[in-house]
MIDRENFI-596979 format. One record per residue (C-alpha): x, y, z; residue in one letter. Coordinates in steps of 0.05 Angstrom, whole numbers, padded with zeros to 5 digits, always signed. Example, Ala and Ser with C-alpha at 12.3 -4.5 7.8 and 13.67 -1.06 7.14 Angstrom:
2
+00246-00090+00156A
+00273-00021+00143S
REM end
This chain:
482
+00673+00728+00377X
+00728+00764+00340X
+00785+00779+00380X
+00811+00856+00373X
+00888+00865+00391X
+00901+00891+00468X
+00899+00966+00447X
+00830+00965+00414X
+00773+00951+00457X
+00714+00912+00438X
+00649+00942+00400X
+00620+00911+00463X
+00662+00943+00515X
+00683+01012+00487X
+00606+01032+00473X
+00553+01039+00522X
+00506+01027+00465X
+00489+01029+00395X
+00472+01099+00395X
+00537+01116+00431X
+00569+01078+00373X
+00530+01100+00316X
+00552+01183+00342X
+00633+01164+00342X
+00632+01115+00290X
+00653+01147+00212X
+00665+01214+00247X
+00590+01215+00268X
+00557+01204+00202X
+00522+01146+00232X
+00488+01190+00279X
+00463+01235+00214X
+00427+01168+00191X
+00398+01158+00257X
+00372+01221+00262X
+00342+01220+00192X
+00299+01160+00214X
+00281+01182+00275X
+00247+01239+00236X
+00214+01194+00184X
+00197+01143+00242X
+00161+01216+00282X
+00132+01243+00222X
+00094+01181+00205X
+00069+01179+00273X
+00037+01250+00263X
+00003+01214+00198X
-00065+01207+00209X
-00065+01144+00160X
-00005+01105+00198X
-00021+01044+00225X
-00061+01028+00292X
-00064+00979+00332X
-00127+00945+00327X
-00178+00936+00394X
-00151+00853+00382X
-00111+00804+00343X
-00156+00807+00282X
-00152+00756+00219X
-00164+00818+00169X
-00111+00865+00144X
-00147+00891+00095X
-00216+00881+00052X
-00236+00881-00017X
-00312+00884-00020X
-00342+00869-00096X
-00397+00917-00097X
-00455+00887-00151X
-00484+00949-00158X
-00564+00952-00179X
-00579+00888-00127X
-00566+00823-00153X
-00624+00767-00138X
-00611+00717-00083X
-00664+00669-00113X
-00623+00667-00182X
-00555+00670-00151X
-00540+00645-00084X
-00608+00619-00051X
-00630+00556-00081X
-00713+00547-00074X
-00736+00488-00103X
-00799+00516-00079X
-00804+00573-00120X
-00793+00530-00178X
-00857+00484-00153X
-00898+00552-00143X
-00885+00578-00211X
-00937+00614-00230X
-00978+00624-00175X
-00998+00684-00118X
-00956+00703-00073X
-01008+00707-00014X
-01015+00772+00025X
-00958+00802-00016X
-00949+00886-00001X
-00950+00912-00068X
-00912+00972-00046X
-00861+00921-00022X
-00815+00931-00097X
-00814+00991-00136X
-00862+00990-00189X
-00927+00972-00149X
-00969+00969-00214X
-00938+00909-00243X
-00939+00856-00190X
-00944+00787-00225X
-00936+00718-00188X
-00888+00673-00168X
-00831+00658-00225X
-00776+00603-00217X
-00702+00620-00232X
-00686+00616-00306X
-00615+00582-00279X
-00603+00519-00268X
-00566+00500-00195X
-00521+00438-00178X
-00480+00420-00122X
-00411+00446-00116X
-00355+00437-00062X
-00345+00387-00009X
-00396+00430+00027X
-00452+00414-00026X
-00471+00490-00035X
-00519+00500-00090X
-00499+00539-00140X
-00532+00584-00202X
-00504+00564-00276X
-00488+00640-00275X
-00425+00621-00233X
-00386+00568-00267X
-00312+00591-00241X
-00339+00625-00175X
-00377+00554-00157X
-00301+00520-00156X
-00290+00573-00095X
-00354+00560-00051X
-00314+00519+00005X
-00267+00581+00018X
-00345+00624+00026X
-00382+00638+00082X
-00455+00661+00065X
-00503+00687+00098X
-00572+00683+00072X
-00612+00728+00118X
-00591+00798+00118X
-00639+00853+00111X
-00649+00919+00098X
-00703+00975+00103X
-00697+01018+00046X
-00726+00986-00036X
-00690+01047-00061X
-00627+01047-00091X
-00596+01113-00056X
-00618+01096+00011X
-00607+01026+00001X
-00533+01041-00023X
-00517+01085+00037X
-00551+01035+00084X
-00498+00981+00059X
-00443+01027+00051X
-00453+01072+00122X
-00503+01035+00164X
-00541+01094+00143X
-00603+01104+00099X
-00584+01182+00091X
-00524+01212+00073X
-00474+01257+00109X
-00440+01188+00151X
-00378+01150+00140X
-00370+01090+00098X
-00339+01017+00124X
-00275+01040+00087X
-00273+01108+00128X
-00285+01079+00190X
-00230+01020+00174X
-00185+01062+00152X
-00200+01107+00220X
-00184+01060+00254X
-00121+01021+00228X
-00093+01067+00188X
-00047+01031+00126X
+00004+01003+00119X
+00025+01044+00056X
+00065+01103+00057X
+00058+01111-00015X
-00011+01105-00035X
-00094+01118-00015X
-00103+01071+00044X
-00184+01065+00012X
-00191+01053-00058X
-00249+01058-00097X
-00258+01034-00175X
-00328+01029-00218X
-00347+01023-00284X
-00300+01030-00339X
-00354+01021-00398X
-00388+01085-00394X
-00444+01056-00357X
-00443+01114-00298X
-00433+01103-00219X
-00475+01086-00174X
-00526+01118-00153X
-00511+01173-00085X
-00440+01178-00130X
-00382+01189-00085X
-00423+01193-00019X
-00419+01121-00023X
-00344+01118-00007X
-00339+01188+00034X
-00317+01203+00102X
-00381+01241+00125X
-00360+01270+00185X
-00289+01240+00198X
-00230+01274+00172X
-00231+01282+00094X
-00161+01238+00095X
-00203+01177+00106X
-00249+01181+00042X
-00247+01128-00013X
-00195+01154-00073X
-00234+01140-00135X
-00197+01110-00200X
-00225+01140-00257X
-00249+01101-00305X
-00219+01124-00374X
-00144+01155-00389X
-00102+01158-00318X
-00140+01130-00257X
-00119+01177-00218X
-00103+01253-00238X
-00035+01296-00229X
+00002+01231-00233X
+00052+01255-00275X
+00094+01317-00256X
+00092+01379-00312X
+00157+01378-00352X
+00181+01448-00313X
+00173+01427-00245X
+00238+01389-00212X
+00230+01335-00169X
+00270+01382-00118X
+00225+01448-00133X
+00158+01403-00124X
+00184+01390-00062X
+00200+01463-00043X
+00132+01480-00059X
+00102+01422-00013X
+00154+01444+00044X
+00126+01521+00041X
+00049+01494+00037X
+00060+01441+00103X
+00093+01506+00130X
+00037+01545+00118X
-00012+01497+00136X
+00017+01484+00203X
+00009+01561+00221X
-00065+01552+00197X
-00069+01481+00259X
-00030+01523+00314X
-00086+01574+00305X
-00135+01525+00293X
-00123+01461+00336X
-00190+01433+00335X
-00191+01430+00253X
-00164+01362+00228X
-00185+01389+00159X
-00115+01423+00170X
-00077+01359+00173X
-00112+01320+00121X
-00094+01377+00079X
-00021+01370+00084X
-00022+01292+00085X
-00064+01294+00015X
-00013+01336-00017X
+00043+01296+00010X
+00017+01220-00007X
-00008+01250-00082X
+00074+01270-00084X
+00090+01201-00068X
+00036+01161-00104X
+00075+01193-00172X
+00127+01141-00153X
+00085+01086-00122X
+00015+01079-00157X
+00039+01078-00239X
+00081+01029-00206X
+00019+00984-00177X
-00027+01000-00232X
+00018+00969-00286X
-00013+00906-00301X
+00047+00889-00360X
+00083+00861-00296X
+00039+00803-00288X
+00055+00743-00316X
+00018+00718-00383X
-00012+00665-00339X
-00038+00718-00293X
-00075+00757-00340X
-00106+00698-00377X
-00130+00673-00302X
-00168+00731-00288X
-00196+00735-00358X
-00165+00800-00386X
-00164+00764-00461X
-00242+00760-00448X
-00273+00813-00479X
-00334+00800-00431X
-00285+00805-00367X
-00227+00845-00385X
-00244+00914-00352X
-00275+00881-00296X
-00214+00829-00290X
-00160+00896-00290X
-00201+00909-00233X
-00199+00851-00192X
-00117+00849-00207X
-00101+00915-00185X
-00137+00907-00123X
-00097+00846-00111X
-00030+00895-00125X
-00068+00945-00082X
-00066+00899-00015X
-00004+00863-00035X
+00022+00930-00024X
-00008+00952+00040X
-00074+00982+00017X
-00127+00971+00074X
-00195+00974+00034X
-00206+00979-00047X
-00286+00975-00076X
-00294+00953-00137X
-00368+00970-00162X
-00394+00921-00218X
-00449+00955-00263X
-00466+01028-00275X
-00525+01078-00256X
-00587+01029-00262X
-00626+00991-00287X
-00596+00961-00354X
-00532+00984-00331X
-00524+00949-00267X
-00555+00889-00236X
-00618+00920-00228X
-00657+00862-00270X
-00730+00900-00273X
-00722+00866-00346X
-00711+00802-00366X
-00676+00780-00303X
-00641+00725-00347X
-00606+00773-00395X
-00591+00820-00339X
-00551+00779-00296X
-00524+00734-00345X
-00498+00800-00377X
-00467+00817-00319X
-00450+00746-00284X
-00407+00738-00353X
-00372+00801-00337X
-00347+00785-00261X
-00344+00712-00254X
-00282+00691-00279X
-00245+00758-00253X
-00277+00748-00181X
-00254+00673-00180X
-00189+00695-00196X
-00181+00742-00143X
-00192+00688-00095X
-00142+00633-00129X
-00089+00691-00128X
-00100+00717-00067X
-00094+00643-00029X
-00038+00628-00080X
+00004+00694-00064X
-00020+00676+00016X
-00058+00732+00019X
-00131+00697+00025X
-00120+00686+00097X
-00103+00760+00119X
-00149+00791+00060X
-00226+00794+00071X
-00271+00778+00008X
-00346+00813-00001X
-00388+00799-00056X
-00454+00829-00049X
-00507+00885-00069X
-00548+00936-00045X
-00613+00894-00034X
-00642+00829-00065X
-00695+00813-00119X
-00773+00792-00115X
-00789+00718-00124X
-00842+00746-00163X
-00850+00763-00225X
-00838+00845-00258X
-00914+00830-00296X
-00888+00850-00372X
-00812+00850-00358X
-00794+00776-00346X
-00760+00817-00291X
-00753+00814-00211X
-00759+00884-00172X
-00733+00907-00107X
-00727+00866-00051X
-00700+00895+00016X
-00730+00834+00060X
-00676+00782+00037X
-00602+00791+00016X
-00538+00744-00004X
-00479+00760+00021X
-00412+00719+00015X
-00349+00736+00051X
-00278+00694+00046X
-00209+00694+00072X
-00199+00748+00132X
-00216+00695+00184X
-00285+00680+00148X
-00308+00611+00161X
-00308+00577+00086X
-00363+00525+00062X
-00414+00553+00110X
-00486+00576+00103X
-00518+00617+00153X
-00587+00641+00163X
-00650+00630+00116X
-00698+00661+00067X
-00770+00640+00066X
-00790+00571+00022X
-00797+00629-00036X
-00736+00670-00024X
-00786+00738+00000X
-00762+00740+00072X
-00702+00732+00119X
-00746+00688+00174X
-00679+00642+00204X
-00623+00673+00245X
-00638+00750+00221X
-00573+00788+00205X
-00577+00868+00205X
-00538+00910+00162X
-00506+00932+00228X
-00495+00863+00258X
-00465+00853+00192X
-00421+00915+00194X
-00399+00899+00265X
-00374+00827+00239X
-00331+00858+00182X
-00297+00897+00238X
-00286+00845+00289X
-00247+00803+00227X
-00213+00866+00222X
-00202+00866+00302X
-00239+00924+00309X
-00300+00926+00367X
-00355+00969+00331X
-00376+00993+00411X
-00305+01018+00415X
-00289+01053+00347X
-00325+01110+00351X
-00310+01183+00339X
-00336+01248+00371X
-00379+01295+00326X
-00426+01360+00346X
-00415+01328+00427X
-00436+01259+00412X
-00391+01197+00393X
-00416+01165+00339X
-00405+01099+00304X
-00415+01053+00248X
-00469+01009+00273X
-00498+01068+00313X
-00531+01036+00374X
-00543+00965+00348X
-00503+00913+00320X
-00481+00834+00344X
-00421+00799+00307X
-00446+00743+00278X
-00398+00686+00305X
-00425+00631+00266X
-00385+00653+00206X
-00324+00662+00234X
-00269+00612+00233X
REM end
């Protein structure tokens, strides 16, 4: 301890407490700061996106969920079936033909056109369409059973993105970001990117990442595919930095007078916060989307000087920026509106998903090396996954595979998933998820409780009822979880 001649008193002594200090000390101008934080420290709890406290000590702090848009086929991807290869050829016995899409062209069994080998110390079998992704399988949990109800794309899409087969309800982002907030002040805490190559969006456009009936704050921020991702980044050339924020100070003013009259409109308060985050995203978000900060080694890693990968791998290295800087959900969507476009291989299932295995492979294996590299694997959660699976039969006069809702792939690593694990089964063929049966909402509730988030507990009231993301079902699916 430093010892203060007999007519000063010590710090410890002469001040009751910091505060005391910081109002005496430099003629009060400590004080001044104090105050000033206070403020921020107040405001940000009025923020509808600042962090919560989640229900429990989750592993997840924040999820980036690779969206193969068009539904990728678990029998040529994921879920190996010797038996399908034996069957090739034959009738698939007592097979719905309303089961797909195109009911008129129902042909019989067809083998994979890819070839699968070991990989890992857990022996996962793996396509030839995943040469990098294979290196990654002990870090992935699948699960081989999930199922959905719906052999339509739109329905099918909101299904996986809302728990819902209609539209109107919240996505998994929305109702993550309801219920933890973000931890950055300075940009979206959902993120949402799709195809760059002119291919279109998915199908049910934007209602796949909106809020529904939660406040609009909590819907997905879409990066636009061509010139800026996101618009009004850039301030016009006659507007100060200090008359922007006059003009934001007048609108929160007026804004406020519009939620004292209007208490039960949070439309109000999203309002405001949308106009102030866009202010401070034209600091933050050039900042986080400029990839020229990455090392050489970085870029090559992900495959951005593959001119398969590259828009795809910009993707996948801006959503690593994105969580490395607090973001709580990003989406990437691989493929475009259908059928050619996406992963929906109605024909020649080989060219389709080698088309588009080529494009997200290298990027997607990546992701994971950087993420456990940067240590951001272990509080990051991983999807990879589609909208619905494919037929183990052939699409007669395609070489194709149609809709499949019965059986689904899904991987999921880091986040607290358990890596090098397989859980539940398809059929001997691939048709049907017959061994530990996971729901979309007993999937949905297991992507929350990584998160630490019960799905019984996050709920939010609408038209008198509470509603919630795996409505009245849902079981977390422990088995996957390390």
């Amino acid at each position: 301890m430093l010892n203060f001649p007999r007519h000063f008193a010590s710090p410890e002594t002469a001040y009751r407490s910091r505060r005391a200090f910081l109002s005496t000390a430099g003629c009060g101008f400590g004080m001044l700061a104090l105050a000033d934080l206070l403020a921020a420290e107040e405001k940000r709890a009025e923020d509808p996106l600042a962090p919560k406290k989640p229900h429990f000590a989750g592993k997840a702090k924040a999820v980036i969920w690779l969206f193969m848009n068009g539904g990728p086929s678990q029998v040529d991807t994921w879920d190996y079936k010797p038996d399908l290869e034996k069957r090739d050829g034959q009738e698939l016995k007592n097979f719905d033909p309303n089961t797909g899409f195109f009911n008129a062209q129902v042909g019989p069994l067809m083998k994979s056109p890819f070839k699968f080998e070991k990989h890992g110390q857990c022996g996962k079998m793996v396509s030839s369409l995943f040469p990098h992704m294979a290196k990654h399988v002990d870090k992935m949990a699948f699960v081989h059973s999930l199922w959905s109800d719906s052999n339509n794309h739109s329905p099918a899409l909101f299904k996986m993105n809302t728990g819902m087969g209609r539209m109107g309800f919240p996505c998994v982002g929305s109702w993550v970001t309801y219920g933890l907030g973000s931890e950055s002040r300075d940009l979206p805490a959902f993120c949402v990117m799709y195809d760059t190559l002119g291919r279109g969006i998915p199908k049910g456009h934007a209602l796949n990442w909106g809020a529904g009936f939660l406040p609009t704050v909590y819907q997905g921020t879409a990066f636009k595919p061509q010139g800026d991702p996101i618009d009004n980044l850039k301030r016009p050339k006659d507007v100060t930095a200090d008359r922007q924020r006059e003009q934001l100070n007048l609108l929160a003013q007026l804004n406020k007078t519009g939620t004292e009259r209007h208490p039960n409109e949070p439309d109000f308060a999203a309002r405001v916060e949308s106009y102030e985050l866009a202010y401070r995203m034209q600091m933050a978000a050039p900042d986080a989307l400029d990839l020229s900060k990455e090392t050489k080694e970085t870029h090559a890693l992900y495959g951005l000087d593959n001119p398969k990968a590259t828009h795809f791998a910009k993707q996948c290295l801006i959503a690593r920026r994105l969580v490395e800087r607090g973001v709580r959900f990003v989406q990437i969507y691989s493929g475009g509106m259908e059928n050619d476009l996406s992963w929906d291989g109605h024909n020649n299932i080989a060219k389709n998903h080698g088309g588009f295995a080529a494009e997200t492979d290298q990027p997607i294996a990546a992701l994971l090396e950087d993420l456990q590299r940067k240590g951001l694997l272990e509080s990051t959660l991983v999807i990879w996954g589609g909208e619905f699976g494919r037929l183990p039969i052939v699409q007669k006069g395609n070489a194709g595979r149609d809709h499949n809702p019965h059986a689904i792939t899904y991987w999921l690593a880091g986040g607290g998933a358990k890596g090098g694990t397989s859980y539940g089964a398809s059929d001997e063929v691939g048709f049907k998820a017959v061994e530990n049966r996971v729901s979309i909402n007993d999937f949905h509730a297991t992507v929350l409780h990584l998160m630490g988030l019960d799905h019984k507990k996050l709920t939010y009231r609408y038209n008198g009822r509470d509603f919630r993301l795996t409505d009245v079902a849902g079981t977390v699916v422990k088995d996957i979880l390390a």
